[in-house]
C-alpha positions in Angstrom: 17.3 64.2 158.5 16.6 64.1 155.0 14.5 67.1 153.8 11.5 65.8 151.2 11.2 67.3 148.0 8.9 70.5 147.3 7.0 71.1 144.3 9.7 73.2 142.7 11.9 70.1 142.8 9.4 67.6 141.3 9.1 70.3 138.0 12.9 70.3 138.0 12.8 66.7 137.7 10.6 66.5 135.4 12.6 69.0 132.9 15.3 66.4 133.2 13.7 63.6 132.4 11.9 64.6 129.4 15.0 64.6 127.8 15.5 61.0 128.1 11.9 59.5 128.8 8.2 60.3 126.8 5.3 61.1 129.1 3.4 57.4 129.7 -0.2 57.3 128.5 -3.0 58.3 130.1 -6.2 55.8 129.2 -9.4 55.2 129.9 -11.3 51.9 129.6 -15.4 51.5 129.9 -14.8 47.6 130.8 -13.1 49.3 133.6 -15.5 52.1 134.1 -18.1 49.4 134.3 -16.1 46.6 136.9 -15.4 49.4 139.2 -18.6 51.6 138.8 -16.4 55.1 138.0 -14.6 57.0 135.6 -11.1 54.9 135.5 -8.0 56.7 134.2 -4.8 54.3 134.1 -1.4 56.0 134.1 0.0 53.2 132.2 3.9 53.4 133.8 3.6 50.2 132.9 4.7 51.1 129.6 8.2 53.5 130.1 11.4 51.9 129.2 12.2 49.6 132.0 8.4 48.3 132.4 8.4 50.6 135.5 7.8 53.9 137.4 11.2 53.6 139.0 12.9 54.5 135.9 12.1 57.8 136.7 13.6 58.5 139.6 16.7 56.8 138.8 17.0 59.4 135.7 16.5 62.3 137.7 19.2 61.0 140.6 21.5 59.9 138.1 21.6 63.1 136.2 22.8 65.0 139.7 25.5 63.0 140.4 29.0 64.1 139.7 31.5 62.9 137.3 34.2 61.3 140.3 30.7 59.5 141.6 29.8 58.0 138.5 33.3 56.6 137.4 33.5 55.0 140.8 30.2 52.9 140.9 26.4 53.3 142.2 24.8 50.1 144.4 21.2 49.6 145.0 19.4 46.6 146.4 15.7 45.7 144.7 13.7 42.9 143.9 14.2 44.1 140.1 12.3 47.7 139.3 14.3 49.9 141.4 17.6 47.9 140.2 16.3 48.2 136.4 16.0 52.3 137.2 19.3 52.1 138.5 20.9 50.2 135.6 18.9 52.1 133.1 20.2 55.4 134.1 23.8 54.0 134.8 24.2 53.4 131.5 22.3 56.7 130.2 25.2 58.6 132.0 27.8 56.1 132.2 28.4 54.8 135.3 29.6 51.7 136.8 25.9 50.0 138.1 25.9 47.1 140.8 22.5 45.8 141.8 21.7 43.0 144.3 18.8 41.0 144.5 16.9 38.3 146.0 18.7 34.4 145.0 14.6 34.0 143.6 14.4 37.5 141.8 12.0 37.7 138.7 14.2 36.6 136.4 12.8 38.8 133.8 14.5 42.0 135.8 17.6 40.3 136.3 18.4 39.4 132.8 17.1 43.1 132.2 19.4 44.6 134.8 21.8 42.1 133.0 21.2 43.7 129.9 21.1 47.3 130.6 25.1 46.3 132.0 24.4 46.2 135.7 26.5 43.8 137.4 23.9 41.7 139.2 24.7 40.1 142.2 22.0 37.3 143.9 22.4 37.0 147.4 19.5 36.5 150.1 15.9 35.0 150.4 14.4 38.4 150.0 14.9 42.5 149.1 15.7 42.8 152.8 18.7 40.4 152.7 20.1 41.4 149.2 19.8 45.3 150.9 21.7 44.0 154.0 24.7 42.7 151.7 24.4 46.0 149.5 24.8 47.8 152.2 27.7 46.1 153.0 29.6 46.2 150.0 28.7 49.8 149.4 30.2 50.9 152.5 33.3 48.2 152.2 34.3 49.6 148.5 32.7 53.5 148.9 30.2 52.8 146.0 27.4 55.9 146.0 24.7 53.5 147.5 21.0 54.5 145.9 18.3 53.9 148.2 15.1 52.8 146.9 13.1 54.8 149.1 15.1 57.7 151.4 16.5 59.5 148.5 14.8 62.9 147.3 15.5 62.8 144.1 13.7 59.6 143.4 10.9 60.6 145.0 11.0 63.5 143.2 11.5 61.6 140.1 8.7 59.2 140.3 6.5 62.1 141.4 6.4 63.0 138.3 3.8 60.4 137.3 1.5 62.3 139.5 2.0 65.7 137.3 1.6 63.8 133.9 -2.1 62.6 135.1 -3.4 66.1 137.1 -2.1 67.8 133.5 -3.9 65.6 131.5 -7.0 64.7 133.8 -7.3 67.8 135.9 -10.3 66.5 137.3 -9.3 63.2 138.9 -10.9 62.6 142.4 -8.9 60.2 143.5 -5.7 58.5 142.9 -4.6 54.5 144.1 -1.1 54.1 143.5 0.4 50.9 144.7 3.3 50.9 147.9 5.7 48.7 148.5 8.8 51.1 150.1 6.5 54.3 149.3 8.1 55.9 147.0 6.0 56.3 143.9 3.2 57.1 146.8 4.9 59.9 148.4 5.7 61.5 145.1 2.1 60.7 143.9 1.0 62.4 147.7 3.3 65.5 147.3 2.6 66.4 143.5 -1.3 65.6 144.1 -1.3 68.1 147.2 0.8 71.2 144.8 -1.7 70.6 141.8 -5.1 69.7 143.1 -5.2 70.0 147.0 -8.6 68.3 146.9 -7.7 65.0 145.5 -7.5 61.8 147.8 -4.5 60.0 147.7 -4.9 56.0 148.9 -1.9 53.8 148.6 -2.6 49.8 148.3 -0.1 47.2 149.7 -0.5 43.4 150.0 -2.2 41.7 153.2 0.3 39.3 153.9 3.8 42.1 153.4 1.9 45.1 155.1 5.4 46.5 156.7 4.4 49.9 154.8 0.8 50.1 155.7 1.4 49.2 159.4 4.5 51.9 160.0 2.1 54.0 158.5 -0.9 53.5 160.7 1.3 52.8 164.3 2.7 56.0 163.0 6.2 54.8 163.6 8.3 52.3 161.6 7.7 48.8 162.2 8.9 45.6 160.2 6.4 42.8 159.3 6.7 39.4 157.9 6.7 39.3 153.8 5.5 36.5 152.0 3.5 38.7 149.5 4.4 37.3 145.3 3.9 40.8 144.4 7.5 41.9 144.5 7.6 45.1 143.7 5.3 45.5 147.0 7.5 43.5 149.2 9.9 44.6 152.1 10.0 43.7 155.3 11.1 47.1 156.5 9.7 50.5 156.4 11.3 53.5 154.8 11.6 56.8 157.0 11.2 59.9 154.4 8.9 58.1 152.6 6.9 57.2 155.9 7.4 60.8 156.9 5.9 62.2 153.6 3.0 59.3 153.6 2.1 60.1 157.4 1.6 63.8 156.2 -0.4 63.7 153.2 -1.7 60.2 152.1 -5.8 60.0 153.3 -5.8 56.4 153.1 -4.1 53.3 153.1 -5.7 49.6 152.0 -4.8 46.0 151.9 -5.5 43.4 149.4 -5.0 39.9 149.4 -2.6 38.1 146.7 -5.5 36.4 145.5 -7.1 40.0 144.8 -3.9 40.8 143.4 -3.3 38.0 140.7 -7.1 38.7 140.0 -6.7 41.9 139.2 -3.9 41.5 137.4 -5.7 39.7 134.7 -8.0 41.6 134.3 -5.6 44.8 133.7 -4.2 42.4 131.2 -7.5 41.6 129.4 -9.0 44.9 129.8 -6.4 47.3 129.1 -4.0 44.9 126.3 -0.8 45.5 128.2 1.4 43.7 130.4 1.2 44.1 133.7 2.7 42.8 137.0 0.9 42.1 140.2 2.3 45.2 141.9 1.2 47.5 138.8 -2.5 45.6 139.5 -2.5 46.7 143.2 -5.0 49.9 142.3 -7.5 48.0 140.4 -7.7 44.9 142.8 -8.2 47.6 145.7 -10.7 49.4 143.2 -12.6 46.7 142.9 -12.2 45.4 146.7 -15.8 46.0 148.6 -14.2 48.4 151.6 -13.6 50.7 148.4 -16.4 50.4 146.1 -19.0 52.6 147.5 -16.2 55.5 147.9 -15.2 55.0 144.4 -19.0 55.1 142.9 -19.5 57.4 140.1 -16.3 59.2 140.5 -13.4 60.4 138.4 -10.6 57.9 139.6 -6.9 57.0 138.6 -4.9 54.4 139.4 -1.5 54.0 138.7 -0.1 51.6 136.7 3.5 50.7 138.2 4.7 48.2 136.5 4.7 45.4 133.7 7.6 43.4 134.8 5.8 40.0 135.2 7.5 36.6 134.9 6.6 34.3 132.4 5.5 31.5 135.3 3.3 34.2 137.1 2.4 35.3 133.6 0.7 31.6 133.2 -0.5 31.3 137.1 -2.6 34.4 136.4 -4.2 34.2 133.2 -4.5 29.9 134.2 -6.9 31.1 137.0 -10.7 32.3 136.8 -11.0 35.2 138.4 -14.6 35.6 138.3 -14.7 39.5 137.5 -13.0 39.3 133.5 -16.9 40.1 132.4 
């Protein structure tokens, strides 16, 4: 069984990517403060290198693995953010990077996997079936195959997202962080519960791919259709050591609809003037979702900004749609 990172792991991590990645910013918006009726603090992740939290973890894993490991290749499977991290820190400590994806991937991550000099490879209808044939080729050639959700030291990695906001907003009451295989939630549970034991911890996940949320309330892992257009919070199957971690220490766990989610979205857009993808809007659309608004009221609240990695056609689908909450 694979043993989930402490603490003392999430500060080593962090050492070792602060040589090759800036803390993201920390902001606060009154337009938000006032749609969601508390003090918001967005950790805009949003903003690192690869447009996403993932690049994290794939810094601090990458950095562990030997020499021999390197030169003969890394696999991952990912609808685009996990396989950007991958490629990312492949070519920060030169090794050979294979990613596989969905046939209908985001074509912004592909040609951004592309570009970072992972070969991409486009197999499947969703991350499920492009993780199938990974897993396939990585045990066929003996490529080290990087898990985008049982693997310590990208949970420890993306954890430290978690540390950056407690150190700079030591008084944040709650924290939404958006799940799609867990990990940034797990690390954003395990860091929370080290610096501030008090804080609650709610992850957010689609309505209509709600593998995660489900495995996490039967308290065993189950699969689930996924149909979600948020990809970076699609799977149809559940991650154990995530799960394990998440079944320990997250206090809540909420589902929004895709509507809510492309909603949100442009508002984050509008409000905050960065890009953002549906899966980075997850916190705010469950922020501003009525099961959470009374909780939220008058607190000090942060949600975690995941991602920016939006396509240009959801790009126009989102901002071509009233939304009814933009004022």
């Amino acid at each position: 069984m694979l043993e989930a990172p402490t603490f003392a792991d999430i500060l080593a991590a962090r050492r070792r990517i602060r040589r090759h990645l800036e803390p993201s910013p920390c902001r606060n918006y009154p337009s938000l403060d006032r749609l969601v009726g508390a003090e918001v603090w967005v950790k805009h992740d949003n903003l690192l290198p690869t447009g996403a939290f993932k690049v994290r973890g794939g810094v601090n894993l990458m950095s562990r693995l030997d020499e021999a490991t390197r030169e003969r290749g890394v696999i991952a499977a990912s609808t685009g953010n996990h396989g950007q991290s991958v490629a990312f820190a492949a070519r920060l400590f030169g090794a050979r990077a294979i990613v596989c994806a969905p046939e209908a991937a985001n074509p912004v991550k592909v040609e951004s996997m592309r570009d970072l000099g992972a070969e991409v490879v486009l197999v499947g209808r969703d991350f499920d079936d492009a993780r199938e044939h990974c897993e396939r080729l990585a045990a066929e050639h003996g490529y080290r195959y990087i898990h985008s959700g049982d693997e310590p030291d990208l949970i420890a990695g993306v954890a430290t997202h978690t540390v950056e906001l407690l150190e700079e907003q030591p008084d944040i009451e709650v924290i939404l962080v958006p799940i799609g295989g867990g990990s940034g939630a797990a690390g954003a549970c395990l860091a929370a519960r080290a610096m501030r034991p008090g804080t609650t911890v709610i992850g957010v996940q689609s309505s209509v791919a709600p593998t995660a949320h489900d495995s996490w309330r039967e308290r065993r892992l189950v699969q689930r259709p996924n149909q979600t257009l948020a990809e970076g919070l699609a799977t149809r199957t559940a991650f154990e050591l995530p799960q394990r971690i998440l079944r320990e220490h997250l206090d809540d766990f909420v589902l929004v609809s895709d509507e809510e989610l492309e909603a949100a979205t442009a508002v984050m857009i509008e409000k905050t003037r960065t890009l953002v993808e549906p899966a980075g809007a997850a916190p705010l659309a469950a922020a501003l979702s009525p099961g959470l608004r009374g909780l939220l009221k008058g607190r000090r609240v942060g949600l975690i900004c995941s991602g920016a990695n939006i396509s240009p056609a959801q790009l126009t689908r989102v901002l071509g749609q009233e939304t009814g909450l933009r004022h």
